[in-house]
C-alpha positions as CSV (number, residue, x, y, z in Angstrom):
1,X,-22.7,-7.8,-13.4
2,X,-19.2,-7.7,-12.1
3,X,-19.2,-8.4,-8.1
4,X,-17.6,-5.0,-6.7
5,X,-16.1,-6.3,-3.7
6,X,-14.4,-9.5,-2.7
7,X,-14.2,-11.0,1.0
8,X,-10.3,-11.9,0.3
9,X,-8.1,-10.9,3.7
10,X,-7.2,-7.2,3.9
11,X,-3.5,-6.1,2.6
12,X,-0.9,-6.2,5.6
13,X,0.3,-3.0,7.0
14,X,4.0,-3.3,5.1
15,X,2.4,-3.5,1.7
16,X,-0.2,-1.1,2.2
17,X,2.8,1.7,3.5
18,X,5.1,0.2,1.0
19,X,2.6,1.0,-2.0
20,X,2.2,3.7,-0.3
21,X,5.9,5.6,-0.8
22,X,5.5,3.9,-4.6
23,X,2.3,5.8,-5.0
24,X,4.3,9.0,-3.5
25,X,6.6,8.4,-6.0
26,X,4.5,8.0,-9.1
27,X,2.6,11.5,-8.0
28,X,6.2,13.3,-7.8
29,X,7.0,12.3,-11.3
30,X,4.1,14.4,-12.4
31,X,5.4,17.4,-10.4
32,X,8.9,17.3,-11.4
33,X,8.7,15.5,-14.8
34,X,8.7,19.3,-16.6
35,X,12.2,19.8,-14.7
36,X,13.8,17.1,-16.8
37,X,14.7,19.6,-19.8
38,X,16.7,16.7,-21.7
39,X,13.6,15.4,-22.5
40,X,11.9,18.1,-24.1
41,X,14.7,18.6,-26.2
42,X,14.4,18.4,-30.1
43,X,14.7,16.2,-32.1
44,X,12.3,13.6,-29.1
45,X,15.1,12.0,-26.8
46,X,15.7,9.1,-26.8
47,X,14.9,8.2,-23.2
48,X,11.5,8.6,-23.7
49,X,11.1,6.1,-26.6
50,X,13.3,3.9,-23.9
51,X,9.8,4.6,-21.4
52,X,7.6,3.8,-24.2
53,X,9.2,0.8,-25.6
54,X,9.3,-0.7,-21.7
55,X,5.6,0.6,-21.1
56,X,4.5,-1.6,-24.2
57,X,6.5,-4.7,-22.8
58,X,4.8,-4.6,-19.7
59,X,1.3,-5.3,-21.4
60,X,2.1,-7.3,-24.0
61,X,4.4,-9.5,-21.8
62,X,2.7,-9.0,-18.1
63,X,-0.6,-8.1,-18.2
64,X,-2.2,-9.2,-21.8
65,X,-1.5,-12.7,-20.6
66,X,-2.5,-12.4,-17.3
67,X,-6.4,-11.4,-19.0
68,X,-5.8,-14.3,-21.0
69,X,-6.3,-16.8,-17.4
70,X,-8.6,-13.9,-15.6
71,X,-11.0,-14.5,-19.2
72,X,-12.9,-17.5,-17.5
73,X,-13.4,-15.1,-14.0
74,X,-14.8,-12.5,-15.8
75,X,-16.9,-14.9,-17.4
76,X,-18.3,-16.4,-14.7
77,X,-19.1,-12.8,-12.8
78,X,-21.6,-11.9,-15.8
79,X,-25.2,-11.9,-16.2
80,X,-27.1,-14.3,-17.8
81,X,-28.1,-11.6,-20.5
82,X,-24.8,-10.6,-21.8
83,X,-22.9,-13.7,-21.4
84,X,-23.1,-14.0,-25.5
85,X,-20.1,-12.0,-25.5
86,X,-17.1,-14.1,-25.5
87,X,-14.2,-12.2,-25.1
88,X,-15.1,-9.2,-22.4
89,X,-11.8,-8.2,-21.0
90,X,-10.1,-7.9,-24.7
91,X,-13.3,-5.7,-25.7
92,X,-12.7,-3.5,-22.3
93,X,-9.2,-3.2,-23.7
94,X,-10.1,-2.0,-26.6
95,X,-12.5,0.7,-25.3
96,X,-9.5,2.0,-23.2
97,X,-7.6,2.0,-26.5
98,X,-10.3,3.6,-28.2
99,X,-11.2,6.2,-25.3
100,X,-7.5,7.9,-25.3
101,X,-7.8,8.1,-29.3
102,X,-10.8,10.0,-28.9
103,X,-9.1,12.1,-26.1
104,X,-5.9,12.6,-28.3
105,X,-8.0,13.1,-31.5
106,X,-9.7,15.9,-29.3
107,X,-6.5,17.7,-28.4
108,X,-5.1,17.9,-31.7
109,X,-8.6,19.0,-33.1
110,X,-8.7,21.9,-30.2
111,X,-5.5,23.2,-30.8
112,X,-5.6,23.3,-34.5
113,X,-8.5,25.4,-34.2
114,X,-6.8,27.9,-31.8
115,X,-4.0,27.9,-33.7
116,X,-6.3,28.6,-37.2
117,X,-7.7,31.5,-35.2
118,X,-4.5,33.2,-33.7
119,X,-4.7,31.6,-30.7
120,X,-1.7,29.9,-30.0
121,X,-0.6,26.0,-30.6
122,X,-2.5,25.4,-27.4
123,X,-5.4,23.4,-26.0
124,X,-9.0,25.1,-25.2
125,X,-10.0,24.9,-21.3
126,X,-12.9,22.6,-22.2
127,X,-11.0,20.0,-23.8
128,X,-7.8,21.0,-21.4
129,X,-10.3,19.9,-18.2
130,X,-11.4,16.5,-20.1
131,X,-8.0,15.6,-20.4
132,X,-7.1,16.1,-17.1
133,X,-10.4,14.1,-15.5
134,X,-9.6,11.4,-18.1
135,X,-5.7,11.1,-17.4
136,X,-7.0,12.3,-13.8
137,X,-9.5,8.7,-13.4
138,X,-6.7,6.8,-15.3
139,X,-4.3,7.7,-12.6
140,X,-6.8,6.7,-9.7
141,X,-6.6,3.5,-11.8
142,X,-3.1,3.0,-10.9
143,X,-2.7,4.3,-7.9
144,X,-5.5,1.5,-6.8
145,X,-3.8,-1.1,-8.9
146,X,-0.6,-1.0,-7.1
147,X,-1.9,-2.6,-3.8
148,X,-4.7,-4.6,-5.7
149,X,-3.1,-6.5,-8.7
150,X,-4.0,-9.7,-11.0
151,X,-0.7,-11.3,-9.2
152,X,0.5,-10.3,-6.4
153,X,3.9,-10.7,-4.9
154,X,6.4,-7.8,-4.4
155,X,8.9,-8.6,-7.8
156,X,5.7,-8.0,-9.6
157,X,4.8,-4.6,-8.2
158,X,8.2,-3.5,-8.4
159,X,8.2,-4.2,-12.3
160,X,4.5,-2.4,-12.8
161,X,6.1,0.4,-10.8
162,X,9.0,1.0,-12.4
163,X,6.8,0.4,-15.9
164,X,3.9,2.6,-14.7
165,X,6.9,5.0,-13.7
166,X,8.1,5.6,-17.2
167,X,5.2,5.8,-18.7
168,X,4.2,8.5,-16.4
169,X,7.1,10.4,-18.0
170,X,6.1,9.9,-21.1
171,X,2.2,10.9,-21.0
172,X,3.4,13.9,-18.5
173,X,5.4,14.7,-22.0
174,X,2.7,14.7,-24.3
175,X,0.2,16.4,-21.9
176,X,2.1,19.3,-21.7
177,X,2.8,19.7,-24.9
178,X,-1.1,20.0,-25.3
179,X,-2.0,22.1,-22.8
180,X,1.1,24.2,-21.6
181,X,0.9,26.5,-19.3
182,X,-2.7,25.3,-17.9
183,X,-0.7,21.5,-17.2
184,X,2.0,22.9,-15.4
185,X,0.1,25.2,-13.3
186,X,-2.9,22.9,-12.2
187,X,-2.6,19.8,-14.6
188,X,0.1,18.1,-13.0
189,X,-0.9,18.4,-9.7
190,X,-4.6,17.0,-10.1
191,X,-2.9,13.7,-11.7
192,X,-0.3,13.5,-9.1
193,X,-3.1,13.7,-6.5
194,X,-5.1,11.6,-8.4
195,X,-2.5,8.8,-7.8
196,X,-2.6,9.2,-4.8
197,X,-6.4,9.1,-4.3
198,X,-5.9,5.8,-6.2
199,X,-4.2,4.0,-3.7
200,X,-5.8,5.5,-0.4
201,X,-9.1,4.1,-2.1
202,X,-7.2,0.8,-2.5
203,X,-6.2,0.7,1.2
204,X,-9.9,0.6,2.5
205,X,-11.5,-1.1,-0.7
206,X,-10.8,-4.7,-2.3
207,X,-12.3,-5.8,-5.6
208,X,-13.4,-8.7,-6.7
209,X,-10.8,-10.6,-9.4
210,X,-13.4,-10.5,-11.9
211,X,-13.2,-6.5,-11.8
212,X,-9.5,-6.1,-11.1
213,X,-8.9,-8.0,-14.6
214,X,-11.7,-5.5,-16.2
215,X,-9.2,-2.9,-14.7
216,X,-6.2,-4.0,-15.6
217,X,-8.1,-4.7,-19.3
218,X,-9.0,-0.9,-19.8
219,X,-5.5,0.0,-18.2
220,X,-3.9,-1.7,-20.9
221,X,-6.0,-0.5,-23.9
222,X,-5.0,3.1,-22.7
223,X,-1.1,2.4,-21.6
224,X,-1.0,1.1,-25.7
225,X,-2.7,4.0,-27.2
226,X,-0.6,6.4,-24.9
227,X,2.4,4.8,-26.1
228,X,2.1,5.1,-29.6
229,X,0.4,8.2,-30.2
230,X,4.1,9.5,-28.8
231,X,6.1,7.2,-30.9
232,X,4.2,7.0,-34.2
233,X,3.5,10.5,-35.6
234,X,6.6,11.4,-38.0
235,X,6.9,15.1,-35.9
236,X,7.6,13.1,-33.1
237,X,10.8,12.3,-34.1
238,X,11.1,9.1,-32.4
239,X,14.0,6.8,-31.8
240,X,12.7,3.1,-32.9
241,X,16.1,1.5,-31.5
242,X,15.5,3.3,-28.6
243,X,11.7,2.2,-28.1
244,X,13.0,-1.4,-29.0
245,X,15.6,-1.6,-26.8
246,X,13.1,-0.6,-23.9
247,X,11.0,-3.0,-25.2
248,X,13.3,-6.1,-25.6
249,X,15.1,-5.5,-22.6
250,X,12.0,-5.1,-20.4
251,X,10.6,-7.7,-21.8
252,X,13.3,-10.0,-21.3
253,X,13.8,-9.4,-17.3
254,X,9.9,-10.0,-17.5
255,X,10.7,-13.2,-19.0
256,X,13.5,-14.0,-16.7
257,X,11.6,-13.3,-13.4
């Protein structure tokens, strides 16, 4: 199987505080997110298609061809017995993809049901504490991925910052509007530690390249589905110039740098 940890040379002491104060960063967009009434406006504001559209850039641009060159490490970190498979990170991202469905199918299925039975449009605490380990093991994902990336270099972790930033928005959007009350009081403060946790497990643990591309594969299965189970459904409301302007734009200073 994969080799969990590499012998490469530990991170230096800038990037580890710098990712640091990033990671900080990330966990306070959790906390405050709710704060930003604009967006919970209706109709759906336009700012966060402008989030989704750049989230969706990121992997499509960034990191979908960056598993394109990591394909032949993965390949050669396999067993024997399962090498028939030929393209292992695009399956992984396709299980991330098809793990938030399920997750989203969940949410909707849950609170339909409450609501059918006088409940309220609201979550039940089963499927709210799934969510929240999900989105909770998805943030540990990039909290870890900030110091340890498919390429390093610090242009490129400011762009997955500032992409992993907005889409933070965006999924602390749609999580609340789930589970409500439960998110804001204990919701958004498991993810934002969770973050966190991420990259203070990164600072005392390297993987191997092999298993930071299987990462990064699941990451952007999961940053896809995320994105357009916001922008999609016709209640939504969405803004498509919006989303495409996030997205071309993104895309192109991607491009450019």
């Amino acid at each position: 199987m994969l080799a969990a940890i590499s012998e490469a040379t530990a991170p230096s002491t800038q990037l580890v505080v710098l990712t640091g104060l990033l990671a900080a960063g990330l966990a306070l967009i959790h906390l405050f997110a709710g704060r930003l009434r604009f967006i919970r406006s209706t109709p759906r504001h336009h700012w966060l298609s402008i989030g989704s559209g750049v989230s969706v850039a990121y992997v499509f641009v960034h990191i979908l061809p960056d598993l394109s060159k990591a394909q032949t490490t993965v390949q050669e970190h396999l067993d024997a017995e399962i090498a028939f498979l030929e393209h292992h990170v695009y399956l992984i991202a396709l299980l991330g993809l098809a793990v938030f469905y399920g997750l989203e199918r969940a949410a909707k299925v849950s609170r339909q049901r409450n609501q059918d039975s006088g409940n309220g449009d609201v979550t039940s605490p089963n499927v709210f504490w799934l969510h929240i380990a999900s989105f909770g093991a998805y943030n540990v994902l990039i909290g870890y991925l900030l110091l340890h990336r498919e390429v390093p270099g610090f242009i490129n972790l400011l762009l997955f910052a500032i992409a992993m930033a907005l889409h933070f928005v965006v999924n602390d959007y749609g999580l609340r509007e789930h589970h409500k009350k439960r998110y804001d009081q204990s919701g958004r403060w498991i993810l934002a530690a969770a973050v966190i946790a991420g990259w203070a497990i990164s600072a005392g643990t390297e993987l191997s390249q092999a298993a930071i591309a299987v990462l990064f594969a699941f990451l952007a299965g999961g940053i896809v589905l995320n994105v357009l189970k916001e922008e999609l459904p016709e209640d939504r409301d969405s803004h498509f110039w919006a989303f495409a302007a996030g997205a071309v734009g993104y895309a192109a200073l991607l491009l450019a740098l």
